[in-house]
Each structure stands twice: as structure tokens, then as C-alpha cells.
N, C-alpha and C positions, 0 to 999 in steps of 0.2 A: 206706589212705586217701591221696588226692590233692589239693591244695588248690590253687585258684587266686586271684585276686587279690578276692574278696569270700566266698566260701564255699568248706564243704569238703566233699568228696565221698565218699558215704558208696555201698559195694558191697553191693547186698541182693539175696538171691534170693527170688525173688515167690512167697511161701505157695498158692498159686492153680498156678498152670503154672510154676511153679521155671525161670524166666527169670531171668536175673543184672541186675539194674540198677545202674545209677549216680543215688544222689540226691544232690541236692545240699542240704546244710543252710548257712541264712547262720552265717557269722562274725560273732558280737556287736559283735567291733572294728571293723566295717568298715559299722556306722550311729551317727550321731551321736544321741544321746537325744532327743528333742522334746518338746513339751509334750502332754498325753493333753487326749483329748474327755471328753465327759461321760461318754461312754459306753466307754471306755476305747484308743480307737482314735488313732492318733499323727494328729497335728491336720495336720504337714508332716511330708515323708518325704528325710533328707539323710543321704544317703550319704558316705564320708570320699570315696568317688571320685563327685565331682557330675556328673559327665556320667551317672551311673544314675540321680538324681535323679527321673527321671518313671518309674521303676519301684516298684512294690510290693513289699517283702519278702514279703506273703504269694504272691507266686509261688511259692516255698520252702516254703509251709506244710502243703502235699497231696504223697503219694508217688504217682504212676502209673506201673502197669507199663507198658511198651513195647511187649510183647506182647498182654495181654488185660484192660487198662485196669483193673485191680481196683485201687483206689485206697481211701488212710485217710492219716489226720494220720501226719506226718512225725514219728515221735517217737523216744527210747530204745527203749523199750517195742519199737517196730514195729521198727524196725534190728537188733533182736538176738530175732525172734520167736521164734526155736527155743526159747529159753531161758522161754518163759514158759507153760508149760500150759493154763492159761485160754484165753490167744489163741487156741493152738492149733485149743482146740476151739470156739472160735466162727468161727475160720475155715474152719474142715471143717465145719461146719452150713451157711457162707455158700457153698463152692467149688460145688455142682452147679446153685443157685441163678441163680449169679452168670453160668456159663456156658449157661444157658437161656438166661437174658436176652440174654445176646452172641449168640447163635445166633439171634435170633428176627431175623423180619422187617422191617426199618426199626429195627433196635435203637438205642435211643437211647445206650446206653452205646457202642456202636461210634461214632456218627453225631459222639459229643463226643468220643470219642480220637483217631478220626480229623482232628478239626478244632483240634488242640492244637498249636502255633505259637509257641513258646518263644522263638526267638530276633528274629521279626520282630513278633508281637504279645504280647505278654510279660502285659500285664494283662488281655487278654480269655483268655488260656490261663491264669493263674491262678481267673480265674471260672469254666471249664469244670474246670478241676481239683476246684477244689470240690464242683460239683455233682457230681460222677461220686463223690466220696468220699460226700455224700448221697444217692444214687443204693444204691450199698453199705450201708449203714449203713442203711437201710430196706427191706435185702432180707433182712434179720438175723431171726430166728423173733422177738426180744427187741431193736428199736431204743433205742438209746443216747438219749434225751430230750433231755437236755443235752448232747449232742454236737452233734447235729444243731441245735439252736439257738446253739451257737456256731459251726458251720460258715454257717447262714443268716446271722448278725452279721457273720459275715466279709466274706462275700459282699455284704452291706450297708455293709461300710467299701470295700469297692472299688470298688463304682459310687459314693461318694463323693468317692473320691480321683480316679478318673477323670473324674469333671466337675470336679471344682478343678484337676487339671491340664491339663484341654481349657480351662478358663476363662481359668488364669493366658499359657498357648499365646498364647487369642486377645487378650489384653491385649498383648504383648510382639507378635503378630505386627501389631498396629495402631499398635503405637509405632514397629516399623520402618515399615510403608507413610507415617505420616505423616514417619519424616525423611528417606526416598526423596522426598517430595512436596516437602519443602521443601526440598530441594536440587536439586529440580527448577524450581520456581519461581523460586528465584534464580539459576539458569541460566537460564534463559528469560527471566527480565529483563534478564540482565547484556547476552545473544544481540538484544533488542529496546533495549536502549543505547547498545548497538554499531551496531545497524543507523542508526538516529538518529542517531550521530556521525558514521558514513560516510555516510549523507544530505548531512549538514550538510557536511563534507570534500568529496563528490565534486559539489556547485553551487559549492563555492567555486573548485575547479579549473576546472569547466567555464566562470564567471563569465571566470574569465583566460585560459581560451582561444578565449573568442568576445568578447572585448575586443582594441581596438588599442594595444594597450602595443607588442607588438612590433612593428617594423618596418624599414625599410632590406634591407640583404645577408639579415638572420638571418630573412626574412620569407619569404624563396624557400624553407626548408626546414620550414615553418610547419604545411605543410594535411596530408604526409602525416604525422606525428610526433602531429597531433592527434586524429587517426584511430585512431592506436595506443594512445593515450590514454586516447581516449574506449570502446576494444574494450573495454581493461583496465578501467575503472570499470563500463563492461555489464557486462561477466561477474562483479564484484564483489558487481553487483545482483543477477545472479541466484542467485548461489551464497546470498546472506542470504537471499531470497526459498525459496529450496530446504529449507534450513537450518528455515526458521520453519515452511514447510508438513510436512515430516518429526517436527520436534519437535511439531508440530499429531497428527500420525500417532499419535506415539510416546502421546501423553498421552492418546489415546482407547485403543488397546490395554492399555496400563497400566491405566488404572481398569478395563476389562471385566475385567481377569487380575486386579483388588485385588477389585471386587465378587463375583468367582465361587470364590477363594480365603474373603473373609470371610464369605459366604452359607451358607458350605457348613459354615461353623465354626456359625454362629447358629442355622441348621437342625437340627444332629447334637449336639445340645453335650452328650450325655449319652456318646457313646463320644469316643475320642480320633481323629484322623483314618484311622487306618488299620485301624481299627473302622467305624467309618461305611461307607466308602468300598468294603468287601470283605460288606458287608449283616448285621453281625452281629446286630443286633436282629433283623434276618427270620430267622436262621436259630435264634435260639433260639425264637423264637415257634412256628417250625415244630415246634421240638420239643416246647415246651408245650401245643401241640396236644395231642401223642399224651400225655406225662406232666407232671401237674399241678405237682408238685414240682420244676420248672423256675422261676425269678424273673427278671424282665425291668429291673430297676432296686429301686434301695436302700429305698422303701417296702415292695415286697414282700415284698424279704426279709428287713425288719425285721419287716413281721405274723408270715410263718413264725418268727420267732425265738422271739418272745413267746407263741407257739400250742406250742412245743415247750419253751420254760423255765415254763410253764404246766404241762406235765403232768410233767415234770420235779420241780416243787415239790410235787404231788400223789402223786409215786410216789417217786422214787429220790433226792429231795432232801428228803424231812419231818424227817430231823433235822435238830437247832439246829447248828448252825455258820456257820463262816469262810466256807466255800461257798454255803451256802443263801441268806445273806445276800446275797452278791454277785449269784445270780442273781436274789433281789427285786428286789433295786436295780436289774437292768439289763432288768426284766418292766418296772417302771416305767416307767424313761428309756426305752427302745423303745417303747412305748406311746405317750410324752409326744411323741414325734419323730415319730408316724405321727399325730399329731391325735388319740390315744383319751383324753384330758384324765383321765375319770372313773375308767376302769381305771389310769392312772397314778398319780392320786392314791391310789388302792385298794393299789398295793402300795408305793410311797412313804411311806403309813400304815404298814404291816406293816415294811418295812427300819427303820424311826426305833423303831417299838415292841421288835422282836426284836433293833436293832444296839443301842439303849439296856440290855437285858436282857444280851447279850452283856458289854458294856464292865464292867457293873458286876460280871457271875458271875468276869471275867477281870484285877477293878483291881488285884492282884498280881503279875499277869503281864504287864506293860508294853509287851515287845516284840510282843504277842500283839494290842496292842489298837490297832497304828498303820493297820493296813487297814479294822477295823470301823468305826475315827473318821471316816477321808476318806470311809469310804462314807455315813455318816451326815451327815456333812457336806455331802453331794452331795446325800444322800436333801434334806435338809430346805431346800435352795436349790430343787434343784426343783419341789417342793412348794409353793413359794412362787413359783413362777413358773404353775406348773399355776393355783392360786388365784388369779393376776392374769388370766391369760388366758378361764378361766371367768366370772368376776365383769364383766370388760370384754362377756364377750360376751352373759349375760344381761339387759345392761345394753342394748345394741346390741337385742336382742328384745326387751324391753319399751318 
């Protein structure tokens, strides 16, 4: 292992074509804790080093190979697959699969590796990262339910964060153009004060030099000296006169470059600039053409979440636990986020009935019942917001 200044680099050779990788996994030390969503996803994302700041840790959260894109969560587990039998064999059911798909015509999984851009767009290569590990994980004889609804969540905290951070952008880049504007205008007044004093300065010379104060011997050297005089205050004028019509120039260029810099934010605001600007909604759209299980923004991928902890809770999560619970709770809150009010309420019901069952099978065991609490906790605020927003609105229809 290699470690650099926010994470550590971990040497894996890729189960699929035994290609040697370098991943990278974050260093715990090296984000500051933040406050959680409802939905369990970090509200701000602050790095000890804030110049990363408008990056995502889950760029980190997907392994892709370098060679033949086979991609899964970045975990122990997957770092050390030799060692795990099971993998093993779910990876040999997935390898001939996996390389059909790479081989086909317009392969989508080629189309997203090939478009993964780490170092210059760091949060749209995390999104393709993703998908490419959903992409795998559904070419599985037996998909993973609940993986793949945590992989969709994810993918849903990131078109999140990417428009709070295009948002917060465009806030700060409109607090710069306005003190660029206003140290403009008081330049350009100070520039139209000045002109006004040397107005008033260059009639008062000129008042004394077409006046007869002088006269006698010092009157013979009068006519040409006032010449020189009067060149010097012309050219004075023209230069203010120059001065005003360039800063006139300056202030119409300026605003075209502030209105075609802030348009372009107001237009795109769901990618970050160098998302927008390189077509990356067209280009996943293109790909959603060919496969459905591509997401184009954070509601989407919040329905697939709930579509996949949905059968999740039907097949591989029916027992009572720590887990189960969690993913009611978070069928809910995903549901309650994408506007399904009633299906939220419906398992916000089920989290309060089974976390209340929980706590009490577990009030001996203390440590045991500090996750089922907050969740029930969560469950039953929510629930209480779900019920206001219903109520307002059948109120609204009637």
C-alpha cells in the first residue's frame, strides 16, 4: 500500500482479466464528520484539505477495472477476493457474461469506461462509476436487491450534491461579479469627478488666459506660451473623453461575459460546469436509450432505490433486524422525497411498528438499540410530515 494526502491505495488484481489496479480507498482522517440527511447521506461534504471540498467521497466508493471496466463496491471483502469462496463463485458465473456485454455493439459498459475522467470531472466519473457497478450486479444469475438499491441512493446523493454545489458556485460567483461591479462604479464615478474638476480647472486657466491681467514687456511672450497651454488642457480633454468612452466599452463587454457566465449556470444547474459544458446529460440519455437502468438525476434514482429495497424486503431481507429496519425506513424516506406520500406513509407504518418491536425484544441490550431509536425517531417525524402534506393537499382538492 501507497498512501497520499487524503487516501490509500490499495493494489488489486481484477477477478474478470487479472489486470493489476490501484484503488483508491478515502482516509477516515482526512473528512471532517457532518451532519446526516434524513436519508443518511452527509448534508456538506468538508474535507480536512478544503480545496477538495466540491468533491464527493463516493468517487472512492466503486472499484473499476482499467482494463475491462468490471466494477463492485470498494470493500475488504472485494480487496482481498481470493480469500473468499463465495465471491469467487459469483464472479465466475458473472466473467463470460460480463465480457459479452463488453464485446457487443455500442456496449454500454465500454461507452461508461471509456468516459470515466477522474481527475478533471471527478463527480460525473463517480456517477458513471456507479452505474457500471449496477450495470454488473444485474448481470448476476441472482442480483443483489439491496445492493443495487444502495448503489441507486447513492447515485441519488450525488446528483444532490452536485446541484448544492453548482448552487453554492453560483451564489459566490454572483457575489464576486457584484464587487467587481461595485468597484467598478466607484471607479467610474471617481473617473466622471475628475473629469468635472478638470472642467472646472481647465475654464478657470483658460478665463486667465483670455483675460488682460497681463501686460507690458511680459505680454510679448503671451500668445505663443498660450498655445502651449491650451494644446496641453485639449489633449487633457481628450484623454478623459477616451478614458470614459473605453470604460463605456469595458462595461458593455463585462456584463455580456457576467450574463453568458451566469446563464449558463441558471440553464445547467443540475451538473457542475464542466458537466454541462462537455454534454453530459446527453450523453447519458444516449445511453438510456439503449439500457433503462441508466438515471438521469436524483428522483430517478431515488424511485429505482425504493423499486429495489422493495423486493429486497420481500426476498433477502424478511428477517426481523437491524438491517431490515433500516431499509423500511429508507423505502419510506425515498418514497416521501420523490412525492409517493402514501407508499411512505405505508412503510414509515411498518419502521415504528417493527423498530417499537425491536427496542422492546432488545431493552437489555442497550448498545444494540442506539440505531433502531434514531431510526424510529426519523420514522415517526416523517410520518408526521407525510400527514401534514396529505391533509394540506386534500384540503387544497376539496
Amino acid at each position: 500500500m501507497s498512501r497520499n494526502n487524503h487516501t490509500v491505495l490499495s493494489e488489486v488484481v481484477c477477478p474478470l482479466c487479472q489486470t493489476a489496479n490501484q484503488f483508491e480507498v478515502v482516509d477516515a482522517s482526512s473528512i471532517n464528520e457532518s451532519e446526516r440527511d434524513s436519508d443518511f447521506s452527509q448534508k456538506e461534504i468538508h474535507w480536512v484539505d478544503s480545496s477538495l471540498d466540491s468533491i464527493h467521497p463516493l468517487l472512492y466508493y466503486v472499484a473499476v477495472c482499467r482494463n475491462c471496466y468490471f466494477a463492485c463496491e470498494l470493500t475488504d471483502r472485494f480487496i482481498n477476493w481470493q480469500k473468499h469462496p463465495s465471491l469467487i463463485q459469483k464472479i465466475n458465473r458473472l466473467k463470460p457474461v460480463h465480457f459479452e456485454k463488453l464485446s457487443e455493439y455500442d456496449s454500454s459498459i465500454k461507452k461508461l469506461g471509456e468516459a470515466l475522467n477522474i481527475e478533471q470531472f471527478p463527480n460525473r466519473s463517480a456517477i458513471i462509476k456507479i452505474h457500471l457497478a449496477i450495470i454488473d450486479e444485474l448481470l448476476n444469475d441472482d442480483p443483489d436487491q439491496h445492493q443495487l438499491g444502495r448503489y441507486y441512493m447513492r447515485i441519488g446523493w450525488l446528483y444532490r450534491f452536485i446541484i448544492a454545489t453548482e448552487s453554492d458556485k453560483t451564489t459566490k460567483l454572483k457575489s464576486k461579479f457584484s464587487d467587481i461591479e461595485k468597484s467598478y462604479s466607484e471607479f467610474n464615478d471617481n473617473i466622471s469627478k475628475s473629469k468635472t474638476d478638470f472642467e472646472s480647472f481647465s475654464n478657470q486657466v483658460n478665463n486667465h488666459l483670455d483675460s488682460d491681467e497681463i501686460t507690458g514687456k511680459f505680454n510679448s511672450r503671451k500668445e505663443l506660451q498660450v498655445d502651449e497651454i491650451s494644446g496641453s488642457l485639449n489633449n487633457l480633454t481628450s484623454l478623459f473623453e477616451q478614458l470614459q468612452e473605453d470604460l463605456y466599452d469595458f462595461d458593455i463587454k463585462f456584463s455580456g461575459y457576467k450574463n453568458t457566465i451566469l446563464g449558463r449556470s441558471s440553464t445547467n444547474p443540475i451538473f457542475e460546469s464542466n458537466l454541462s459544458d462537455d454534454g453530459f446529460s446527453e450523453f447519458l440519455s444516449q445511453i438510456k436509450s439503449e439500457d433503462e437502468n441508466i438515471v438521469l438525476n436524483e428522483p430517478e434514482a431515488l424511485e429505482k432505490a425504493v423499486k429495489h429495497f422493495m423486493n429486497a424486503l420481500d426476498n433477502s431481507l424478511k428477517t426481523f433486524g437491524h438491517r431490515r429496519l433500516q431499509v423500511l425506513y429508507l423505502t419510506g424516506e425515498l418514497s416521501r422525497r420523490v412525492g409517493d406520500y402514501e407508499t411512505a406513509k405505508k412503510y414509515f407504518n411498518m419502521t415504528i411498528g417493527e423498530g417499537q418491536k425491536l427496542i422492546s425484544e432488545n431493552i437489555d441490550d442497550q448498545p444494540r438499540l442506539a440505531l433502531p431509536r434514531k431510526i424510529l425517531e426519523l420514522a415517526t417525524e416523517q410520518m408526521q410530515f407525510c400527514n401534514e402534506i396529505t391533509v394540506k393537499y386534500n384540503a387544497e382538492v376539496i
